[in-house]
TORKEKE-512861 format. One record per residue (C-alpha): residue number from 1; x, y, z. Coordinates in steps of 0.001 Angstrom, whole numbers, plus 524288, in hexadecimal, padded with zeros to 5 digits. Last residue first. Layout:
N
(site NUM,(X,Y,Z))
...
# end
This chain:
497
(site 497,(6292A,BA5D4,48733))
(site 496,(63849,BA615,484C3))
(site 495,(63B05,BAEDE,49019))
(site 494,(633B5,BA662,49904))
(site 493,(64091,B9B60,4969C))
(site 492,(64A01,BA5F0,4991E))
(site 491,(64384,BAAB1,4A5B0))
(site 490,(6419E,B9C86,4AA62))
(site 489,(65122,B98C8,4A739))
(site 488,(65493,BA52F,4AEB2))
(site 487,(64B5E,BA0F0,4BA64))
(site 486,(6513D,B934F,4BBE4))
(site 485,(66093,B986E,4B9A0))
(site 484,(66336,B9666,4C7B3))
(site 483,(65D29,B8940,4C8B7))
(site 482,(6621F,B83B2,4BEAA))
(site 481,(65B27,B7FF5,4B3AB))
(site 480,(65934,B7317,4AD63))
(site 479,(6508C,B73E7,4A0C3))
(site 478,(645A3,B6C68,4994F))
(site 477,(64031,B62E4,4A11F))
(site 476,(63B57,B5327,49DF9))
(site 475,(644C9,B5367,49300))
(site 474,(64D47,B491A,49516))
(site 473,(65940,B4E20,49776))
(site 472,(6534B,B57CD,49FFC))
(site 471,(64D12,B4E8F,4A7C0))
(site 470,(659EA,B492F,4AA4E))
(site 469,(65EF8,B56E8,4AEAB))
(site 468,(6533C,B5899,4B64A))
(site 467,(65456,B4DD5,4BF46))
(site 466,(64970,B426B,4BD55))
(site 465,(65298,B396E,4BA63))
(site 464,(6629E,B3D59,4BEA9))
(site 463,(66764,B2FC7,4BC02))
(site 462,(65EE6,B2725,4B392))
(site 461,(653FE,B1E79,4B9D4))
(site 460,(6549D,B109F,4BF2C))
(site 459,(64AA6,B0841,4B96E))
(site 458,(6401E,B01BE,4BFC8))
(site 457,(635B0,B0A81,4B876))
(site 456,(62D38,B0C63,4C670))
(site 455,(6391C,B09E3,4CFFC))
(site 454,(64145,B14AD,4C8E2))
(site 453,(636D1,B1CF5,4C735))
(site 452,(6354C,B1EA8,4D5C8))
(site 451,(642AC,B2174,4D6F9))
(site 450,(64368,B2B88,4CDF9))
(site 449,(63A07,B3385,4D690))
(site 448,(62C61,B35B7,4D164))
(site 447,(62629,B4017,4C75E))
(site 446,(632E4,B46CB,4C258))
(site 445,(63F79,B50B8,4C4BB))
(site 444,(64809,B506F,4CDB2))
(site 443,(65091,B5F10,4CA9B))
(site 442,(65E64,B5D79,4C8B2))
(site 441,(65E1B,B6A3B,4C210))
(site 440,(652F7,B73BA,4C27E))
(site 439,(648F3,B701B,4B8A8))
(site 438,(64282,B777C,4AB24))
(site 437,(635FE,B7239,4A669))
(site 436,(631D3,B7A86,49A95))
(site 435,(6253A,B795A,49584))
(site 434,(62027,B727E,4A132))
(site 433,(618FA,B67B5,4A524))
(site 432,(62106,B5F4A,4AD04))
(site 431,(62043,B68F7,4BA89))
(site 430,(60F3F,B6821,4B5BF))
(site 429,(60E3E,B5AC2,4B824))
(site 428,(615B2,B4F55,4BADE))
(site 427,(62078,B56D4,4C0E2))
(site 426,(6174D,B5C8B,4CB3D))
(site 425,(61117,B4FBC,4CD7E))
(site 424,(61DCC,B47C6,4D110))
(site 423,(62AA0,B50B2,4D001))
(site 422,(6321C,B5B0F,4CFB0))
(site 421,(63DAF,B5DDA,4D929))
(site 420,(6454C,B631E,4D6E1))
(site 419,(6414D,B6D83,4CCDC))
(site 418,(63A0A,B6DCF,4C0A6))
(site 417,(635EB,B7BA9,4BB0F))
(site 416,(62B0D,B7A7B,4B138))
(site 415,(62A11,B8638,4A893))
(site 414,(61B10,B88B4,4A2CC))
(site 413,(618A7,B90C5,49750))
(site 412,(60987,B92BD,4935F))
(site 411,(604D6,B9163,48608))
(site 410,(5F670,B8F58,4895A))
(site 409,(5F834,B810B,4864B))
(site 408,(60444,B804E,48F6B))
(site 407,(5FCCF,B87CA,49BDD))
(site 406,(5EFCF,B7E44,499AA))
(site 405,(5F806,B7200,49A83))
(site 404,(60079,B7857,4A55C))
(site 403,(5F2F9,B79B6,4ACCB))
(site 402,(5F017,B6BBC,4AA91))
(site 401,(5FCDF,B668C,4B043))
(site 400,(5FA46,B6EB3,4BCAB))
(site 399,(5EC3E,B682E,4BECF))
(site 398,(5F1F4,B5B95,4BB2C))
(site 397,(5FAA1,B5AAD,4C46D))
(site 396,(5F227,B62B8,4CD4E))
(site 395,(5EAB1,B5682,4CDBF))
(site 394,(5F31B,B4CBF,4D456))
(site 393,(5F126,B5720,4E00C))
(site 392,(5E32C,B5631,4E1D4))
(site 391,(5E562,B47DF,4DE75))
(site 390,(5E9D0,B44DA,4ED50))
(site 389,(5EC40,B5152,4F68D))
(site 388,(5F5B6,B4F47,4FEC3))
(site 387,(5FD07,B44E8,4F555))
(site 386,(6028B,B505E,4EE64))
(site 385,(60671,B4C92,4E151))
(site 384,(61374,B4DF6,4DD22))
(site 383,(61C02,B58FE,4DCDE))
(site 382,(62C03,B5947,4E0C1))
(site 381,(62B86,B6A61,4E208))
(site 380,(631DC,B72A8,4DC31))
(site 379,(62B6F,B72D7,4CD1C))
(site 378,(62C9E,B8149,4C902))
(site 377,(621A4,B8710,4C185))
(site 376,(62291,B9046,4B65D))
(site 375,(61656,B941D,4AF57))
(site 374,(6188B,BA0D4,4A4EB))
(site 373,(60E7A,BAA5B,4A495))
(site 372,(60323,BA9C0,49AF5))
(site 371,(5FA6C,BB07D,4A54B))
(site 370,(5EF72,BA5F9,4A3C5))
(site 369,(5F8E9,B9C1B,4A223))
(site 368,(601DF,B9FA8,4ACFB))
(site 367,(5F541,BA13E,4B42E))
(site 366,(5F13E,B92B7,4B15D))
(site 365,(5FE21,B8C8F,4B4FF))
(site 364,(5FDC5,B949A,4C27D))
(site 363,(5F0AE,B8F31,4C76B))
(site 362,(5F508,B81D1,4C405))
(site 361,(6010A,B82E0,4CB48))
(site 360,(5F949,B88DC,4D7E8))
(site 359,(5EED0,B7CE6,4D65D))
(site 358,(5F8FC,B7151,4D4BB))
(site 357,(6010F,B75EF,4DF3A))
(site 356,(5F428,B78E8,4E6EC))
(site 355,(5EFDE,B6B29,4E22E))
(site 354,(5F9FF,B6377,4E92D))
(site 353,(6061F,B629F,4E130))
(site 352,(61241,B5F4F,4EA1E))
(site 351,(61DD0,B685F,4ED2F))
(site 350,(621F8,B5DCA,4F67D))
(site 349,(616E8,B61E4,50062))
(site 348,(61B5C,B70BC,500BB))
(site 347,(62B2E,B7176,50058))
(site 346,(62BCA,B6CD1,4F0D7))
(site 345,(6279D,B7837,4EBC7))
(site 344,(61EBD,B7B49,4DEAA))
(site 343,(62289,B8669,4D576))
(site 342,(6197E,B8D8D,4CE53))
(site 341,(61C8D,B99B6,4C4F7))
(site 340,(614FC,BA13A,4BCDB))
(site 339,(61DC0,BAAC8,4B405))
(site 338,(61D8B,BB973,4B02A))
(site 337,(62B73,BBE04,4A8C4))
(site 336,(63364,BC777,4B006))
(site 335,(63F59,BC06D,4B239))
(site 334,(634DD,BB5D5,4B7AF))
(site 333,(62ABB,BB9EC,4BC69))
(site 332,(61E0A,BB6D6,4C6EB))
(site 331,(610F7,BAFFA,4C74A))
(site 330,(60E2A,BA690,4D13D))
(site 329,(60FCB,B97A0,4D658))
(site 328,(6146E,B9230,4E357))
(site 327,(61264,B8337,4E410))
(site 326,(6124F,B7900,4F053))
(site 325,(60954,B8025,4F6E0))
(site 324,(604D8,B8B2B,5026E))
(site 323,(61401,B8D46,50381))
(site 322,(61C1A,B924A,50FEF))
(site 321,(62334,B859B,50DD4))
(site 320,(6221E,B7F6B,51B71))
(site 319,(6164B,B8508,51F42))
(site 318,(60F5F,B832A,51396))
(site 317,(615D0,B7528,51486))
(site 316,(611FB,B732D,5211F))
(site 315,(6036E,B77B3,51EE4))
(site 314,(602ED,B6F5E,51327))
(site 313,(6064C,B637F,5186D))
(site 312,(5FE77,B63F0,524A1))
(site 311,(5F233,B66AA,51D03))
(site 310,(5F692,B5A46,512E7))
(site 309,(5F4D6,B52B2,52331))
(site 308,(600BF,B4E84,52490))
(site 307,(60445,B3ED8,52711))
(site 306,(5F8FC,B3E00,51FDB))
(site 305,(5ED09,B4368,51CD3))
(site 304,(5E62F,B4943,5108E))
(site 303,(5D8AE,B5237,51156))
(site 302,(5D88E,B4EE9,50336))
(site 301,(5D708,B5CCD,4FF56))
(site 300,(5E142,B61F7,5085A))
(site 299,(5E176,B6FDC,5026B))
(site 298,(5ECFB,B766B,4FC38))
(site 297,(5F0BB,B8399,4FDDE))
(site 296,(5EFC0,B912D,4F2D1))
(site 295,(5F52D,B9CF0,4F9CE))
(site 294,(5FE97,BA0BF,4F228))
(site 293,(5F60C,B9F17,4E551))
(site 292,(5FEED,BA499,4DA13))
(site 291,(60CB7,BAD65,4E096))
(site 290,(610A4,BB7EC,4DAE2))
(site 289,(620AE,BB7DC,4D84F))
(site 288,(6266C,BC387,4CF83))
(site 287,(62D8F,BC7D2,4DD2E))
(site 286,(63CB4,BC3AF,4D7D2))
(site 285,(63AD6,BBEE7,4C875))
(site 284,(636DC,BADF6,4C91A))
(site 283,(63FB7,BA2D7,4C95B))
(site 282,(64631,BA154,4D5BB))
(site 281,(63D30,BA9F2,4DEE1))
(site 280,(63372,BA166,4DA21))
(site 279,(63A59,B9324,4DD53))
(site 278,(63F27,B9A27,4EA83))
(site 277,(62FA9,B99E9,4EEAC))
(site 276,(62C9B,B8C1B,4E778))
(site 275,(63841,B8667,4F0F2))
(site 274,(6466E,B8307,4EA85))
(site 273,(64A9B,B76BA,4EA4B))
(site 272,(6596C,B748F,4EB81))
(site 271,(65F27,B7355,4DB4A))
(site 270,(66CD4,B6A05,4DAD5))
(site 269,(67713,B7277,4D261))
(site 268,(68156,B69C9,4D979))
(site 267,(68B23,B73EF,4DFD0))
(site 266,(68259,B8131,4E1CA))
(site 265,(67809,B79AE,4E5C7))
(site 264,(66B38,B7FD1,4E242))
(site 263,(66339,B897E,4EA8C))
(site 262,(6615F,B93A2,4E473))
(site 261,(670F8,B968C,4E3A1))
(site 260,(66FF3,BA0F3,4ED2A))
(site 259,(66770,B98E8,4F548))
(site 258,(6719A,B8E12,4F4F1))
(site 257,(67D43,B96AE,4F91F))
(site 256,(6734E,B9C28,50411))
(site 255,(672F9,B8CE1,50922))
(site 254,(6808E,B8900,508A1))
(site 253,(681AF,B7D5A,500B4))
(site 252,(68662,B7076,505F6))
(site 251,(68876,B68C8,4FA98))
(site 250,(68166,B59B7,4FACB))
(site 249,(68144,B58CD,4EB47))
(site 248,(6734C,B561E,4EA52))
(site 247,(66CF7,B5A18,4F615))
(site 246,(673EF,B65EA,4F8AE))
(site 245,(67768,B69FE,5062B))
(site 244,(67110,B770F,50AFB))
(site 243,(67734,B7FB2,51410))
(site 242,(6765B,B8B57,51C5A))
(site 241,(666D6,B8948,5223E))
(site 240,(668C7,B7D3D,52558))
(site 239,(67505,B7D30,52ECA))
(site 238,(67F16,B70B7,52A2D))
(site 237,(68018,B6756,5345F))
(site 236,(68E67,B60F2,5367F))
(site 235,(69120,B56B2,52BDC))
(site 234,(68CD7,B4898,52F84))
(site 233,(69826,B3F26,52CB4))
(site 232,(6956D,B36C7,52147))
(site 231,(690E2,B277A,5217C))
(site 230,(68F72,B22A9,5142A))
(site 229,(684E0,B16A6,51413))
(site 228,(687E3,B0D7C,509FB))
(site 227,(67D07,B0503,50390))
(site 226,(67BA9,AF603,50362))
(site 225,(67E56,AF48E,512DC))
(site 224,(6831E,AE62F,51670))
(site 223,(677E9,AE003,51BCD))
(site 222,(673D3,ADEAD,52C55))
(site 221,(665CA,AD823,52E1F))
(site 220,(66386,ADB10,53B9C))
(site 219,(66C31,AE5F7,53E83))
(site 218,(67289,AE471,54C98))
(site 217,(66C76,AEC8F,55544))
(site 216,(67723,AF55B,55CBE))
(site 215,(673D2,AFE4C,55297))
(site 214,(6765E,B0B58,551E1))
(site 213,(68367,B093A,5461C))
(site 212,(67ADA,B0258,53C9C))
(site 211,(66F97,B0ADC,53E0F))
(site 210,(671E6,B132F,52FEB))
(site 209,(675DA,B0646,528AC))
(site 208,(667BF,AFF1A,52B38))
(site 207,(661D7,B0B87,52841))
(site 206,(66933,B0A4A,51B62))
(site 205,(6665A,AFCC4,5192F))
(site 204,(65837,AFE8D,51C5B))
(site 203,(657FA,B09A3,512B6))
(site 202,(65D64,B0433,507BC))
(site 201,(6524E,AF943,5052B))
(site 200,(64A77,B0703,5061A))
(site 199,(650A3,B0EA5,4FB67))
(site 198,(65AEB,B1760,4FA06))
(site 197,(65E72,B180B,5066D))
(site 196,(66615,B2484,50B71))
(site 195,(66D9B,B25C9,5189E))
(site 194,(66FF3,B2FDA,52484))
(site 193,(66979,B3A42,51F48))
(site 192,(670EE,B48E3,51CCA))
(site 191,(66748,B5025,5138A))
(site 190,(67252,B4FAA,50A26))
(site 189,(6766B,B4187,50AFD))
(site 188,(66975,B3CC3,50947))
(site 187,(667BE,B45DA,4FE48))
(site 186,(673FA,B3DB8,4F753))
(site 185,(66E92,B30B2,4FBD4))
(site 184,(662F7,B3359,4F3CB))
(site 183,(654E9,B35EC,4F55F))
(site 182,(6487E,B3771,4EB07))
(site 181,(645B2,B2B98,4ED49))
(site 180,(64663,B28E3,4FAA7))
(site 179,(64EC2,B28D9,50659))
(site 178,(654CA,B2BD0,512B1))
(site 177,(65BE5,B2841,52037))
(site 176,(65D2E,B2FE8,52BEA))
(site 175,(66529,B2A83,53787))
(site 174,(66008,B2DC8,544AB))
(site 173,(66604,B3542,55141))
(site 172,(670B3,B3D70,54912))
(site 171,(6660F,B4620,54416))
(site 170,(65DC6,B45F1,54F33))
(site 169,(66293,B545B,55502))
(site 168,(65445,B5AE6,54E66))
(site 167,(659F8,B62B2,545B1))
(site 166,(661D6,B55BF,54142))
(site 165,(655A9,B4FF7,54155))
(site 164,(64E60,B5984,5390D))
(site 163,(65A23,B5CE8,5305F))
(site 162,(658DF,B4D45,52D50))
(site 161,(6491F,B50C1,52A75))
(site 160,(64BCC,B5AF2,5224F))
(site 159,(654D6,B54D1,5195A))
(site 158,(64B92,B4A3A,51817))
(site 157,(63F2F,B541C,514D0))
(site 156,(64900,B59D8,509B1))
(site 155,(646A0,B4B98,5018D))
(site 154,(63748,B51AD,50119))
(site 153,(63902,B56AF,4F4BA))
(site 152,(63F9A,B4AE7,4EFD7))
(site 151,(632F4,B41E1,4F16A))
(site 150,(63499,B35FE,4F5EE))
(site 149,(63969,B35FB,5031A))
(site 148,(6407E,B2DA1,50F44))
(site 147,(64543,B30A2,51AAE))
(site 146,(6492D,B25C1,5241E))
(site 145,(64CE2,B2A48,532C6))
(site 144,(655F5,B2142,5391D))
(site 143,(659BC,B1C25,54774))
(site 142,(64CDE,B1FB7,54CB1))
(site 141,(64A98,B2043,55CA7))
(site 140,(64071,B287E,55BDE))
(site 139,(63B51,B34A7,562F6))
(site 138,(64501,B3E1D,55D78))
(site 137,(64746,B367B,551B9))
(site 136,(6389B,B3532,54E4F))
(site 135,(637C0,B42F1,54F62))
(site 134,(641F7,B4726,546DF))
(site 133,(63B61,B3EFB,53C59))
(site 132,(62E20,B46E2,53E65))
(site 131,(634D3,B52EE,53DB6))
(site 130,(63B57,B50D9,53136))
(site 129,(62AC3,B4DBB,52A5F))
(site 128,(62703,B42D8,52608))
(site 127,(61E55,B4369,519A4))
(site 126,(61E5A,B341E,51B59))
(site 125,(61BFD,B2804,52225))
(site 124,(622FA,B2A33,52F1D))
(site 123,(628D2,B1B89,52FF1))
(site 122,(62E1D,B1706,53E44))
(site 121,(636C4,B0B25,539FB))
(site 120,(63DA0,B0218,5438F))
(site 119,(647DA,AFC88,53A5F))
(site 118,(6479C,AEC44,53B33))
(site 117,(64B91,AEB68,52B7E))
(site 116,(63C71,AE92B,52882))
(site 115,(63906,AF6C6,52DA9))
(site 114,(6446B,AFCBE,52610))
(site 113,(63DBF,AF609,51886))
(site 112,(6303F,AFB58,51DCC))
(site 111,(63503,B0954,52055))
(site 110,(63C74,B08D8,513C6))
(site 109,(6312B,B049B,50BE0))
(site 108,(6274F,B0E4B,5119E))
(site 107,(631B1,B1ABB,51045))
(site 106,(6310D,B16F6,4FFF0))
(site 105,(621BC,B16F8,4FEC8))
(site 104,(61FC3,B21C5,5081E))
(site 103,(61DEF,B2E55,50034))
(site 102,(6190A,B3940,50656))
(site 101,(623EA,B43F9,50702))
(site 100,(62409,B511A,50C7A))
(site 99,(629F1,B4DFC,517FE))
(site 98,(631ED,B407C,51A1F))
(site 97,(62E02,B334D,51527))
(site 96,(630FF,B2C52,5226D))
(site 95,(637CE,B22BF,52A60))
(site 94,(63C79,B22EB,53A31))
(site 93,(645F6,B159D,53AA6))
(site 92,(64962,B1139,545DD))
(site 91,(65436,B05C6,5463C))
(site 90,(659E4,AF7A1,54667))
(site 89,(64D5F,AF497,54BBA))
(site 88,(64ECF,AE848,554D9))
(site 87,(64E89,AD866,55423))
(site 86,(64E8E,AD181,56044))
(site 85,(645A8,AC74D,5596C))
(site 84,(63BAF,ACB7F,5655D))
(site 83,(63CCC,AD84A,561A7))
(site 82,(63C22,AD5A7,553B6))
(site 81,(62E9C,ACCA8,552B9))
(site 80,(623F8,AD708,553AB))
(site 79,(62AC7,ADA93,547AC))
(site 78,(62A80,AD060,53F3E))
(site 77,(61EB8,ACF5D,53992))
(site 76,(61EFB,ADE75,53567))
(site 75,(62AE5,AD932,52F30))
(site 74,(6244E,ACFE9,52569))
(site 73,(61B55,ADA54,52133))
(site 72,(6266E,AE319,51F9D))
(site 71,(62CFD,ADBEB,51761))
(site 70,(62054,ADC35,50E06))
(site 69,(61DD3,AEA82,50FC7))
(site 68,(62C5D,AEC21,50A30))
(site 67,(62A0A,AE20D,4FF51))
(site 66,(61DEF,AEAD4,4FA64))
(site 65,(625D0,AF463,4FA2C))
(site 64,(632E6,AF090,4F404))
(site 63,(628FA,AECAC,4E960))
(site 62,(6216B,AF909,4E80E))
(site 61,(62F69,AFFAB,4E982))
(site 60,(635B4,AF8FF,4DF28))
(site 59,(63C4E,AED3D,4DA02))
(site 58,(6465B,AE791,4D1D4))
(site 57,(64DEE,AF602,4D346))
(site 56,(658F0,AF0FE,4D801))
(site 55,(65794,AF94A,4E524))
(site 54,(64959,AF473,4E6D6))
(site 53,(64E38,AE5D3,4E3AF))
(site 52,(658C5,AE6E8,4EFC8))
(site 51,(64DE6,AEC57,4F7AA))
(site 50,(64587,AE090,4F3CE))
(site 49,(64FBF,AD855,4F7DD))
(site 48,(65263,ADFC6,503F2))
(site 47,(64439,ADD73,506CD))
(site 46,(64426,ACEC7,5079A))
(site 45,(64E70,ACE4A,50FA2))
(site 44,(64965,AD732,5194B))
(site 43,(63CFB,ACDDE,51B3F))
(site 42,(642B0,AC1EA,519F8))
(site 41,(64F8A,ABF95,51CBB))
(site 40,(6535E,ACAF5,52637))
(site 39,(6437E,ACC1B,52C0B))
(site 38,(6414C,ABC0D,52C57))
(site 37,(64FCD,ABB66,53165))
(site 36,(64F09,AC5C5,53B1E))
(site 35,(64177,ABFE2,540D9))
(site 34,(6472C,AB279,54260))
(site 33,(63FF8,AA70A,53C09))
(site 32,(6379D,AA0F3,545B2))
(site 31,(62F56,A9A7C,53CB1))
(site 30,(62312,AA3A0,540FD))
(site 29,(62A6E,AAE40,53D92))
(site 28,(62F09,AA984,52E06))
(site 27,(61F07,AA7FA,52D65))
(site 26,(61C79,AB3D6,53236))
(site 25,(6260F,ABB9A,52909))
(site 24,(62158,AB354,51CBC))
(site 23,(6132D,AB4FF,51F27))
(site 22,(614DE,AC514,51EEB))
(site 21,(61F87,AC356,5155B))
(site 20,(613FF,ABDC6,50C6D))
(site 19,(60B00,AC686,50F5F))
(site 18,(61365,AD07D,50D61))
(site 17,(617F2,ACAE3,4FF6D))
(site 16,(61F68,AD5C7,4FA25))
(site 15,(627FF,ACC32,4F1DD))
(site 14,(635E2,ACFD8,4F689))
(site 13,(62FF2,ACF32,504A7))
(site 12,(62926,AC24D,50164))
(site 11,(63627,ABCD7,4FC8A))
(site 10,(63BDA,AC0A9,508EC))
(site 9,(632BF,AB9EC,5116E))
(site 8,(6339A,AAE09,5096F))
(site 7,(64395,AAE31,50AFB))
(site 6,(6409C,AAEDD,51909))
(site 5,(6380C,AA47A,5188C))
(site 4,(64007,A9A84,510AA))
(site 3,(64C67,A9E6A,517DA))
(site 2,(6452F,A9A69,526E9))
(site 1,(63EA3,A8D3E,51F73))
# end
């Protein structure tokens, strides 16, 4: 009767079936089957397997899902149950998409998974800020903070949120832990975390691994580990403002060595992002610069709400940036010869397209073509749609695709520059539509994240998709150019039109 249940409570896990774990979990409580075993054989049980499927790619996250909200049906049942069962969190867990990022899909199934493994879980949601996290460790008594993000331009929101709690003396007090797609266990290394998971059956065994040495708890459902976790001495603090470590080959670079060399490693060739401001001064002739519509904001047409008001967000980010928008466009030169240039940045709202983007763009297709001036803009920004304000924003898509259609059949040049990264709505419209795309190296380059794909073809991709050098190969872009040799490569290129 006791394996029967348990092995039905499992099944219904792997299935999804909440009512059914629901039913299961009361039932296998009203027998008198003990709470650890209906959570360790049942519940938990049933999840691993589906975790074990996820990382075999048999299933995906729908599925892994709609099994997570199942388990945790069964252990919201269970709950009231622990204290009396003697059974205690193995740990505190403070969770959250951090700044700049709204996706929650990912951060939902790890918070339930770590729920269901007896973690105490205080979840932030998302667009969480450093400070937020530091405050939850002052007044908390959390063991680990979980960061986890989507989009790779807001992967610098973890770094600042570990130099947030080691600003703050907390550093040593919590272990940090973090993941997503666009996140690997070499950036987790360079930002200085404690761990990487790759994926949320991961994550309970690494925060699992993290508290093995605090507790005087014994672990309820002890496994042998299937992952290594590296321990390394922690190097004395390096000041900010002299150095900069690189995020793909993990050199320490001294910082005026990297402005010298525009900011690219001088060991790996790997490209830092450059703001919209150091973008012009990159490409275009010293003081030939006049800025189109510098004064041009975005409304709140949707009146939208959330965690931040879309008011909120663009006042910090004005702030932040000194930038009314995501884009700067204007007129200037390059070795002499007149050019329109936009270039989008990634520091205001993820570089997003909200109709200002979509407006100011727009505004500078149409004088190239009514001045017959060469367009140039520079992609710097991730893209996508901004949420903020609903189909306004799908629109400029469109809008800016449009007014390339009218530059091209009035014989107008336009130079797409692709750098990392570019992405979502901006890539599907007018970043893809030039005569010449040219990239930076390395650059990520696409609509959605490779991992995304992955679980929507079921296949695993080829090494180095979506990079520039395999988009090269297959004739998505025309050129790579270095960084240095960008504005030589323009001039060149201008001097055959």
């Amino acid at each position: 009767m006791k394996d029967r249940l348990l092995n039905e409570i499992k099944d219904a896990v792997i299935r999804g079936d909440r009512a059914g774990a629901e039913k299961l979990t009361r039932q296998a409580l009203d027998s008198g089957i003990a709470i650890r075993d209906i959570l360790d054989k049942g519940l938990i049980a049933g999840m691993e397997i589906v975790g074990n499927k996820f990382k075999c790619n048999e299933v995906f996250i729908p599925e892994v899902l709609i099994s997570a909200k199942a388990m945790q049906t069964g252990t919201a049942i269970l709950e009231p149950h622990f204290v009396k069962s003697g059974i205690k969190p193995l740990g505190k867990v403070a969770i959250g998409t951090v700044k700049g990022d709204l996706h929650d899909i990912g951060k939902n199934i790890v918070s339930m998974m770590l729920k269901g493994a007896c973690f105490d879980i205080q979840d932030f949601g998302i667009d969480v800020s450093p400070q937020k996290f530091v405050d939850a460790a002052k007044v908390g008594d959390i063991n680990i903070i979980a960061l986890s993000s989507l989009l790779t331009t807001s992967m610098g929101a973890m770094r600042d949120t570990i130099k947030s709690l080691k600003d703050a003396g907390l550093r040593d007090k919590v272990k940090v832990m973090v993941g997503g797609a666009p996140v690997t266990q070499g950036f987790a290394d360079s930002i200085g975390a404690d761990a990487y998971a790759k994926d949320a059956a991961m994550a309970v065994d690494v925060a699992k691994e993290l508290l093995k040495d605090r507790q005087p708890i014994m672990p309820l459902f002890p496994r042998k580990p299937k992952y290594t976790i590296v321990k390394v001495a922690r190097k004395r603090d390096i000041p900010e403002d002299l150095w900069t470590r690189c995020e793909e080959c993990n050199e320490l670079i001294y910082n005026k060595k990297l402005e010298e060399n525009l900011k690219v490693c001088p060991k790996c060739n790997f490209h830092f992002t450059l703001d919209a401001r150091e973008r012009v001064k990159l490409v275009l002739d010293e003081d030939s610069f006049k800025e189109m519509d510098p004064d041009m904001e975005s409304l709140d047409p949707l009146n939208f709400e959330g965690p931040k008001t879309y008011k909120e967000k663009l006042k910090k980010d004005q702030e932040i940036t000194g930038m009314k928008e995501a884009v700067v466009t204007g007129e200037g030169a390059i070795t002499g010869r007149a050019v329109i240039l936009g270039v989008t940045d990634s520091r205001f709202i993820m570089g997003s397209m909200g109709s200002v983007v979509g407006e100011k763009l727009t505004r500078a297709i149409e004088f190239s073509t009514q001045r017959n001036y060469p367009l140039i803009i520079i992609s710097g920004s991730g893209g996508g749609a901004r949420m903020y304000e609903g189909m306004f924003s799908l629109m400029q898509m469109a809008k800016t695709s449009a007014a390339l259609a009218r530059h091209n059949k009035a014989g107008g040049l336009f130079i797409s520059v692709l750098t990392n990264p570019t992405m979502a709505g901006i890539m599907a419209s007018f970043a893809s539509l030039g005569d010449l795309i040219i990239a930076e190296p390395k650059a990520l380059i696409g609509f959605t994240g490779p991992r995304v794909i992955e679980q929507t073809i079921r296949h695993k991709l080829p090494p180095g998709f979506q990079k520039s050098e395999f988009l090269l190969n297959h004739g998505l872009i025309d050129m790579i150019v270095h960084r240095k040799n960008m504005k030589d490569t323009l001039s060149k290129i201008l001097g055959y039109f």
